[in-house]
C-alpha positions in Angstrom: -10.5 25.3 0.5 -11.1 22.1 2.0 -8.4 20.5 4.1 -6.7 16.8 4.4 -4.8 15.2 6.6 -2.5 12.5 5.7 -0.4 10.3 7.9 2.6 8.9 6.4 2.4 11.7 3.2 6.2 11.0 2.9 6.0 7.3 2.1 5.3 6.0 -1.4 1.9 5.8 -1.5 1.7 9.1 0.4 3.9 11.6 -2.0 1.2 10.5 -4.9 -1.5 11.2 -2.7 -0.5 14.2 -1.7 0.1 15.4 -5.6 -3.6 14.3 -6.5 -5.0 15.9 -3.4 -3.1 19.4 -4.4 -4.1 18.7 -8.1 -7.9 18.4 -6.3 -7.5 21.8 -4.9 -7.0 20.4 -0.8 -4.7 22.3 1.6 -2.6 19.6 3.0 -1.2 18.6 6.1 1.3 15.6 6.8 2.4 13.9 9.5 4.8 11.5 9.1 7.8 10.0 11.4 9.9 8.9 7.8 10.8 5.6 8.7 9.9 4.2 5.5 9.6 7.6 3.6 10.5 7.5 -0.1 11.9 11.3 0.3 13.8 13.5 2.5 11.9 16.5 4.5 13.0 18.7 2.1 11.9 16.9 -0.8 9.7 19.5 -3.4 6.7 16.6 -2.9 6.3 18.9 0.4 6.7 21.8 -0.7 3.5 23.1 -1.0 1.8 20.9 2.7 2.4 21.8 6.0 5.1 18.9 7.6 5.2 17.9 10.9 7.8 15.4 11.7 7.0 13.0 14.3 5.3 10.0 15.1 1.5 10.1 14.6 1.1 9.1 18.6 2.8 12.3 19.8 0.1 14.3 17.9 -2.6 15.3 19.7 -5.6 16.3 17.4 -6.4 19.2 20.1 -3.0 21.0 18.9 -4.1 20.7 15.5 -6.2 22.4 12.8 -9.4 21.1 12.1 -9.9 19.3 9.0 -12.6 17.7 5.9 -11.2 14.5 5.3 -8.4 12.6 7.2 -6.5 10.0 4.9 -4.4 7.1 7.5 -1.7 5.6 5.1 0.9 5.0 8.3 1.9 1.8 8.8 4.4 -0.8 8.4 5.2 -1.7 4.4 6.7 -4.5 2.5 6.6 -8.3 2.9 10.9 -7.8 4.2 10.0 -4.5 6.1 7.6 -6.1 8.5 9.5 -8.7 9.8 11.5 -6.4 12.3 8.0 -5.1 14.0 7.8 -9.0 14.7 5.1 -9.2 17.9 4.4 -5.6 17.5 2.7 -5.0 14.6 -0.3 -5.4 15.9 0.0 -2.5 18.5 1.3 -0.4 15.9 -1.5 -1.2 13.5 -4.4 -0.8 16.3 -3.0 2.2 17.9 -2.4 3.8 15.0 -6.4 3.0 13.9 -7.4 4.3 17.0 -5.6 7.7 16.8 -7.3 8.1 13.4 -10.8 7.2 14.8 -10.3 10.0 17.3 -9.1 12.4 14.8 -12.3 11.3 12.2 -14.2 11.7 15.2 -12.4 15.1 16.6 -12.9 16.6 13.4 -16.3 15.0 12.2 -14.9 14.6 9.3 -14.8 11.3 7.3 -11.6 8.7 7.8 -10.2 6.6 4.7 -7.9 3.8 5.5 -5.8 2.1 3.5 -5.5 -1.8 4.6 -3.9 -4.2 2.2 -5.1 -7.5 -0.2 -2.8 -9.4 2.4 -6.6 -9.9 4.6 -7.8 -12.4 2.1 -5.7 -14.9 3.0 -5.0 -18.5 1.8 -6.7 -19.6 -1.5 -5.6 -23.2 -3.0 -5.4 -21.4 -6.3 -5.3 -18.0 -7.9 -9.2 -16.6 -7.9 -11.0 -13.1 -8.2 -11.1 -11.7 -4.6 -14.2 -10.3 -4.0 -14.8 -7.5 -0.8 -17.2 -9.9 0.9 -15.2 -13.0 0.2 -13.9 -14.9 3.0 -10.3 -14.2 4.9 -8.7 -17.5 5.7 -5.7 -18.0 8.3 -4.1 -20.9 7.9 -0.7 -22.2 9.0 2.0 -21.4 12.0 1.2 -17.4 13.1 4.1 -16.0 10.9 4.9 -12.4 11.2 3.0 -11.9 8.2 -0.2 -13.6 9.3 0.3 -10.9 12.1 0.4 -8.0 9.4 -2.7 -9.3 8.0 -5.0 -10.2 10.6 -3.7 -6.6 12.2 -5.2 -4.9 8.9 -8.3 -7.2 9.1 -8.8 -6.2 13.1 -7.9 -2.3 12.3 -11.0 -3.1 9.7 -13.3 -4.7 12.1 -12.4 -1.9 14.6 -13.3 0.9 12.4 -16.7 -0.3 11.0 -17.9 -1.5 14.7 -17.2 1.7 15.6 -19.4 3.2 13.4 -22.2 1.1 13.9 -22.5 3.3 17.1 -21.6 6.2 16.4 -21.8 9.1 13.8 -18.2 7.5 11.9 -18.1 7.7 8.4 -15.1 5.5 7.0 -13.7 3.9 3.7 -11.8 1.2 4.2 -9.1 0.7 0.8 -7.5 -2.7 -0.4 -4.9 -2.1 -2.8 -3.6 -5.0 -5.1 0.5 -5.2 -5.7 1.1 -1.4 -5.5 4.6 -0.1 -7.9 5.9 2.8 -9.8 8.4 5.4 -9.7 9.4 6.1 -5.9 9.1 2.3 -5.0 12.1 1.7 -2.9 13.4 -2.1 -2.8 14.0 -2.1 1.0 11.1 -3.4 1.9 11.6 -6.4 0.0 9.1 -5.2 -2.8 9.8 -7.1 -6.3 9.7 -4.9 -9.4 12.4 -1.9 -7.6 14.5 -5.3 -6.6 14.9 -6.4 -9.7 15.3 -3.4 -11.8 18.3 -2.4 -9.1 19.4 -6.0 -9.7 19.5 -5.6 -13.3 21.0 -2.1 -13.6 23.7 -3.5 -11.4 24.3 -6.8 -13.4 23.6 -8.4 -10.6 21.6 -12.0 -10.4 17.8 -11.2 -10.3 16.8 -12.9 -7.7 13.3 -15.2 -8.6 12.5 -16.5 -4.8 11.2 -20.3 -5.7 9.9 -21.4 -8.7 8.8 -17.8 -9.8 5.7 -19.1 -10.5 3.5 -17.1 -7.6 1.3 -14.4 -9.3 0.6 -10.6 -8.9 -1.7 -8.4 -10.5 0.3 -5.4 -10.6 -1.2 -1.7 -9.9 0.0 1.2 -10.8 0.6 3.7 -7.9 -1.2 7.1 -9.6 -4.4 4.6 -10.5 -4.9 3.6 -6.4 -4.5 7.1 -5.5 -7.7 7.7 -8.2 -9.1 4.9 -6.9 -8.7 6.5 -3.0 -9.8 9.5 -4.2 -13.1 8.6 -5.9 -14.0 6.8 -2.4 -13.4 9.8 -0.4 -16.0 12.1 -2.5 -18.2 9.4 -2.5 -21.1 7.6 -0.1 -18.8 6.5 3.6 -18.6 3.4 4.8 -17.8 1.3 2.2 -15.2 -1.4 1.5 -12.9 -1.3 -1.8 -10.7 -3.4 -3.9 -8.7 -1.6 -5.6 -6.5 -3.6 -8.1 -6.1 -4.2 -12.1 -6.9 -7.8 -12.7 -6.0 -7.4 -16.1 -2.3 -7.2 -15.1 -1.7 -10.3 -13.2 1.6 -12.0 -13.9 3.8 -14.2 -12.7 6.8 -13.0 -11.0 9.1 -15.1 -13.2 7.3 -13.5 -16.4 8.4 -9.9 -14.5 11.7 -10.7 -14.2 12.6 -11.8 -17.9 10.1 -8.4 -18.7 12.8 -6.6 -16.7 15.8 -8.3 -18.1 14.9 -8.2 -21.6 13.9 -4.2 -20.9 17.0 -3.6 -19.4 19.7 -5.3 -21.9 21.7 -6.4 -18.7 24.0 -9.2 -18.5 22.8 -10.3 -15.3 21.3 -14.0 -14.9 18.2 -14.6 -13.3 18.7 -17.0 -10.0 15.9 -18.9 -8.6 16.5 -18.7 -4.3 14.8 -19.5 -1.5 13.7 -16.0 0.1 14.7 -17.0 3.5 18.7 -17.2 2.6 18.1 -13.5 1.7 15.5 -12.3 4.5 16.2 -15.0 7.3 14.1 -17.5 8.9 10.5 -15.4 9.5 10.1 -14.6 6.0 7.1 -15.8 4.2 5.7 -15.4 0.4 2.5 -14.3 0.2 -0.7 -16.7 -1.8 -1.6 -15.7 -5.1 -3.8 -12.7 -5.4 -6.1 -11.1 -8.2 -8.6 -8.9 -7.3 -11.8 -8.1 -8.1 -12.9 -4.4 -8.6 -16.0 -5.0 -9.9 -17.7 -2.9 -7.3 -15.1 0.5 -7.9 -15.6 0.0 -11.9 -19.7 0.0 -11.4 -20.2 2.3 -8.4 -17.4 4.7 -8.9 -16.3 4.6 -12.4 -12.5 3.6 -11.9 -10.4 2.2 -14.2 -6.5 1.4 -14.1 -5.2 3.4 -17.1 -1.8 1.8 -16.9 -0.6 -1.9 -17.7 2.2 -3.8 -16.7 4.5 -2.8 -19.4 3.9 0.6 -18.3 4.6 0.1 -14.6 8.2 -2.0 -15.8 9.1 1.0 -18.0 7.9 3.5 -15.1 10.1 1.8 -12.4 13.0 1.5 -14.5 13.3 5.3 -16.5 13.0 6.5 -12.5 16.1 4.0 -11.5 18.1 4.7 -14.8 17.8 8.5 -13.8 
């Protein structure tokens, strides 16, 4: 039986990972400190890994198992949950990339790690991102320039490092990530609104609710990451359905009319509800061209289907 490693198993992307992996026939192990966990230790998503609850930088790899394939999902989530790790994020982010090198390394075993869309950067309007396309900074360094250019360094650190060395790595972009399990608290939209709703509280549009997403279901990334981890290493992927970009305005009346709730939707600048670092991301549609043709992925679920997923898991 082969055997995984996964760092932050008990946040959302993690507990579906862990489920494919199982599903795969993997013995799995999980380290994670729960800080942004979307279930308790005792959860029955763990029932069936072996848990060890700490911070991945009190884990030496030396005290561990050996393993076949070490997924690194740790990190800081959300475009409201970063803003506390203001001026360390990027020593979070790099440390973290650099415990998982030595683990990949440890283990000689392959390392996937999931970065984030947010690299890309500033386009003037919404385009097809493509893996080799260019990352732009532009503007002040806001905290979430600092989340992105950290992703974009942990990146450049990993495939340097195998360009001297035996490392083999696949480096994941996911595109606008939801479903079932997606907390709100780290200021992610579709869980904020459907809460809002099932209150009958205002939904909250920030701006002109014009910016757009192409939303993702959470079960078709984890295919996505688990097509690149059986497949040729060191590789970069977008993973994302372009097919389900919308605006977020469009969500929220989705959600509204789905929902039957009295509540009105408010349009409000996101800093009244975030404070002053808070930033909204560009406009971002991916391109997975390269996953579709090389790998065979496809997103089996649309956006109607992520609405109804994150709501029947909030009504229950």
């Amino acid at each position: 039986m082969k055997k995984i490693l996964i760092s932050g198993g008990a946040g959302f992307l993690g507990t579906y990972s862990i489920e494919k992996y199982l599903e795969e026939g993997y013995d799995i192990t999980v380290i994670d400190n729960f800080s942004t966990a979307v279930v308790k230790n005792n959860d029955p998503v763990l029932d069936n890994v072996k848990l060890i609850e700490d911070d991945i930088l009190n884990v030496r790899w030396t005290d561990l198992e050996k393993y076949d394939l070490i997924l690194h999902l740790a990190s800081p989530v959300g475009p409201a949950g970063i803003l506390k790790h203001s001026g360390k994020m990027a020593k979070y982010i790099l440390d973290d990339i650099y415990w998982a090198i030595e683990g990949a390394q440890h283990n000689n075993c392959p390392l996937v790690f999931v970065s984030t869309s947010e690299i890309y950067g500033y386009r003037e309007k919404a385009v097809l991102l493509k893996e080799e396309g260019d990352k732009l900074l532009v503007g002040d360094f806001k905290v979430r320039n600092e989340y992105s250019i950290a992703k974009l360094l942990a990146e450049i650190v990993l495939s340097n490092t195998a360009k001297v060395s035996d490392l083999q790595y696949q480096i994941i972009r996911p595109f606008n990530i939801s479903g079932a399990r997606q907390l709100k608290d780290g200021g992610f939209v579709l869980p904020t609104f459907v809460t809002q709703s099932l209150d009958e509280s205002d939904i909250t549009v920030f701006n002109d609710g014009k910016q757009i997403r192409a939303f993702t279901h959470v079960t078709d990334i984890v295919n996505g990451i688990y097509l690149t981890s059986q497949s040729n290493f060191n590789e970069i992927w977008n993973v994302g359905e372009p097919a389900n970009q919308c605006t977020i305005l469009k969500m929220a009346e989705v959600v509204k009319e789905k929902t039957q709730t009295k509540s009105d939707i408010t349009f409000v600048d996101p800093k009244t509800i975030h404070g002053p670092l808070y930033e909204e991301a560009w406009d971002k549609i991916p391109d997975p061209e390269k996953i579709n043709t090389q790998l065979g992925w496809v997103a089996n679920h649309d956006v109607d289907y992520i609405i109804n997923d994150v709501i029947n898991y909030y009504s229950s």
